[in-house]
N, C-alpha and C positions, 0 to 999 in steps of 0.2 A: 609361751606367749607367741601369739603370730606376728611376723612380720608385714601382714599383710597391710595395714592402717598406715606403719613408715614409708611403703612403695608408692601409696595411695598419693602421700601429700607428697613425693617426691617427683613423682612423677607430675602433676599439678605443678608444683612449683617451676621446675623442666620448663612446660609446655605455656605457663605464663612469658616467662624469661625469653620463649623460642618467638613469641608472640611480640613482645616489649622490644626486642631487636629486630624487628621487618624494617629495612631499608624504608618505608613509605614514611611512617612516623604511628601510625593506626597503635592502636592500645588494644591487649586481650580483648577488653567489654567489645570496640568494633568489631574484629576477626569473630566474634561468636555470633554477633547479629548476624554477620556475613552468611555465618555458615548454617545458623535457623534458617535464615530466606532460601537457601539455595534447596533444604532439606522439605520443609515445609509446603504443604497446597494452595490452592489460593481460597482458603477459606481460613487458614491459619495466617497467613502474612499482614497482622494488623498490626496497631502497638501492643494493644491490649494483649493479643495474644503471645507476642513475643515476649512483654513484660512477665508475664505468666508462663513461660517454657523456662527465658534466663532468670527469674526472682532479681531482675532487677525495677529500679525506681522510674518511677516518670521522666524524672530530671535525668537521670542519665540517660534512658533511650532516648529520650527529646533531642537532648545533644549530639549524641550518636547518630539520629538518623540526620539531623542538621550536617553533619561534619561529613557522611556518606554519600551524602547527594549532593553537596556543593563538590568533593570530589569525584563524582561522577560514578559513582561504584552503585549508587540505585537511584532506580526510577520510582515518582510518586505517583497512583493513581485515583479516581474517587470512585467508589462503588457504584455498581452500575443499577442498582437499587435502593440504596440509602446510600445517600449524596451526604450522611455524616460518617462515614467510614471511608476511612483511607486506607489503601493497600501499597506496598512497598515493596518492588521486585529487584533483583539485580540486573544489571544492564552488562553488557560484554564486558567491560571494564572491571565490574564487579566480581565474574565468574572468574576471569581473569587472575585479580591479584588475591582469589582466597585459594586457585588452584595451585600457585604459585607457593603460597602459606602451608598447604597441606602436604608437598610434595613431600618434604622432610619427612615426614607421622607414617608418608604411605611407603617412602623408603626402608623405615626402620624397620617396616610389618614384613617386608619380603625378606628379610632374614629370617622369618619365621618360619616355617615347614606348615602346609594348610594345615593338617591337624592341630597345631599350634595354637595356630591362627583360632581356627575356631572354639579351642578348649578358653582362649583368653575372651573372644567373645561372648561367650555362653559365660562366662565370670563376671563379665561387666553388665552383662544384661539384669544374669541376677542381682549385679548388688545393686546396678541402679534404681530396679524396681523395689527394693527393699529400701532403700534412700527416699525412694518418691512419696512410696507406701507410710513410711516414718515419720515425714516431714508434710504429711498433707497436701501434696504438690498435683496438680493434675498430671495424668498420665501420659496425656499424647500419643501416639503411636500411631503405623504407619496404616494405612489406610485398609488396605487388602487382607489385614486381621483384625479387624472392626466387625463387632457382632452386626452393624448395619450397612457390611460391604455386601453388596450381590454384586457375582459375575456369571453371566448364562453366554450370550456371545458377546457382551458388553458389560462394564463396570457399571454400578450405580449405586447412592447412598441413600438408603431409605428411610433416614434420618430427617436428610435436607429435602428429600424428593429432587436428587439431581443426578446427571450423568455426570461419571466421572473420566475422563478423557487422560489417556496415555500421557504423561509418566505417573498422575495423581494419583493413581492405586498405592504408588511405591513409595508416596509422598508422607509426610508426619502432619496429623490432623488433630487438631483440638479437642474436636468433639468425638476422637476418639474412643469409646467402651470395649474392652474384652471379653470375647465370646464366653 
């Protein structure tokens, strides 16, 4: 039998625990908003779609983004086309104390050798996708392997009919499809 499923919730449980002791007070569920916004485009950073990347509830993002922005970790804005959508970025503050959060994750990985490194990631990719794939989840992914990325001397998503402007290629998109 694999050990692989024990590492899984261990490591999970870890990285909960690493979360639940930030000096700020922030709980796991915040630090993961954190770290969709910082990931994500600006055509992903709504509730809706966050709700739908973390599978969490109304009630709790509501809260979270309440307790984020009164701490100053994100800024609120209103669509600049549908004035009923709201977009949610982080603010310096923000980048901030989730870079602070991660530094531990990115420490641990430098002990890895890059081949390592990468055999672990090509591991998590797949099981992810096979988790996503399992559970019905939308997919997400990053923009510049999206069947509807064009790149000739500029990016653009031919999905939305829009340009996509540096660093958004590299960014995690909703409307993400696999070529």
């Amino acid at each position: 039998m694999s050990s692989i499923p024990i590492y899984m919730e261990r490591l999970g449980v870890l990285m909960r625990h690493h979360s639940r002791a930030h000096p700020s007070g922030l709980h796991p569920v915040h630090f993961e908003v954190l770290h969709y916004l910082s990931a994500c485009n600006r055509f992903s950073n709504t509730p809706q779609a966050i709700i739908e990347y973390l599978g969490i509830t109304k009630g709790t993002l509501s809260q979270s983004l309440k307790l984020l922005e009164q701490k100053g970790y994100l800024s609120r804005s209103m669509d600049l086309k549908d004035r009923r959508i709201v977009h949610f970025d982080l603010t310096g503050a923000g980048e901030a104390i989730l870079a602070e959060h991660l530094q531990e994750t990115r420490q641990l990985l430098e002990h890895l050798a890059p081949p390592e490194q990468a055999s672990v990631e090509k591991a998590l990719e797949l099981l992810l996708g096979k988790m996503i794939e399992q559970q019905g989840g939308k997919p997400f992914g990053v923009c510049r392997t999206c069947k509807y990325h064009r790149s000739d001397e500029s990016s653009w998503c031919s999905l939305l009919q829009l340009p996509l402007e540096h660093p958004a290629p590299d960014k995690i998109c909703r409307e993400h499809v696999a070529p």
